[in-house]
Each structure stands twice: as C-alpha cells, then as structure tokens.
C-alpha positions, 0 to 999 in steps of 0.5 A: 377120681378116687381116694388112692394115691395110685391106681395100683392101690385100688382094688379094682384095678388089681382085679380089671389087671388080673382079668386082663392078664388071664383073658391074655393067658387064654389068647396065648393057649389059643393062639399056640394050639392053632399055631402047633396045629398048622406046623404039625400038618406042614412037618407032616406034609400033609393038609389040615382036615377040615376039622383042623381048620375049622377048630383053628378059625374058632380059636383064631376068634377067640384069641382076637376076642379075648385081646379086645376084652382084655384091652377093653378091662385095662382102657376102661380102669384107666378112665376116659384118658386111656382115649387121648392121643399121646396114650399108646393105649387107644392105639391099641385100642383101636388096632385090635378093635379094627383087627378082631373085627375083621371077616376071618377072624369073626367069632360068630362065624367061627362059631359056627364053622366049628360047631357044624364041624364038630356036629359031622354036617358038611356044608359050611357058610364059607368057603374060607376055611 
C-alpha cells in the first residue's frame, strides 16, 4: 500500500532485507562456533567442559533467536499476506517460532547458564548442559 511499483523499490524494505540478512550472518557466526566447539572436543576425544557447554547453549539461543528476528523483519515488510496459507513464508514463520521456543534453546536460560559460568558459580538451573 505504497507508491512503489515493487517492494524492492521501497527503502524500508531494503533496510528490513539488510537487517534480515545481518541478523543471518550472526545466526551462521554463532551457529558454526558451537558446531567447531563440539568437533574439536570429538577429534580430541575429550568432553566439553562445563564452560564449553555452557557457551554453546548461549550461542544455541542466539542463533534461534536471531532466525526468528530476521523472520519476524521479512513477514512484517511483507505485510499481513506473509500469513496466508500458499505463502512459504508463514510456515517458516511459524516453524521457528515453535523451534526457537523450545526449552534447550531458551535464550533466558541460556543466558543464565552462560553468565553463572562465566562468573566461576557451579551450581546451574539445570541439568542439561
């Protein structure tokens, strides 16, 4: 509902497609560190120390909540039709909105997961870690 022939022409979508695409660069960063994280301990044969894992759950919540963020960017400049069933973009929507939420990936608990270990106290709020 705008003067632009396309969507591509109006600034604020160049900008919600930039945001988009940085917030994905982050996820990738985030996503590989944990990754590169888990594969050095395997090639070592060794166990992730409790840091480790507590670092890869903060950056297993990040990179789902920065997805959801950049989803949320891209449905939004698309407008209420993003929703409509034969758009794939609700289904991702709506996938990552149910994945990002799930209790490993919960980025308040990872938060605090990380900054107790960061801060050297033992006792976590979970035992999945």
């Amino acid at each position: 509902m705008t003067v632009y022939e396309r969507l591509a022409d109006s600034p604020s979508v160049q900008l919600a497609v930039a945001d988009a695409a940085a917030l994905v660069d982050t996820v990738q960063l985030h996503a590989y560190r944990a990754a590169d994280d888990i594969d050095h301990a395997a090639a070592e044969a060794r166990q992730l120390t409790v840091a480790e894992r507590a670092r890869i759950r903060m950056d297993t919540a990040v990179a789902a909540t920065r997805s959801r963020e950049a989803v949320d960017r891209l449905v939004s400049v698309s407008g209420a039709s993003a929703f409509a069933l034969s758009n794939p973009l609700q289904r991702i929507w709506r996938d990552l909105g149910t994945a990002s939420r799930h209790g490993v990936v919960n980025p308040d608990l990872g938060r605090e997961i990380y900054g107790r270990s960061l801060l050297g106290i033992a006792e976590q709020p979970t035992f999945i870690i």
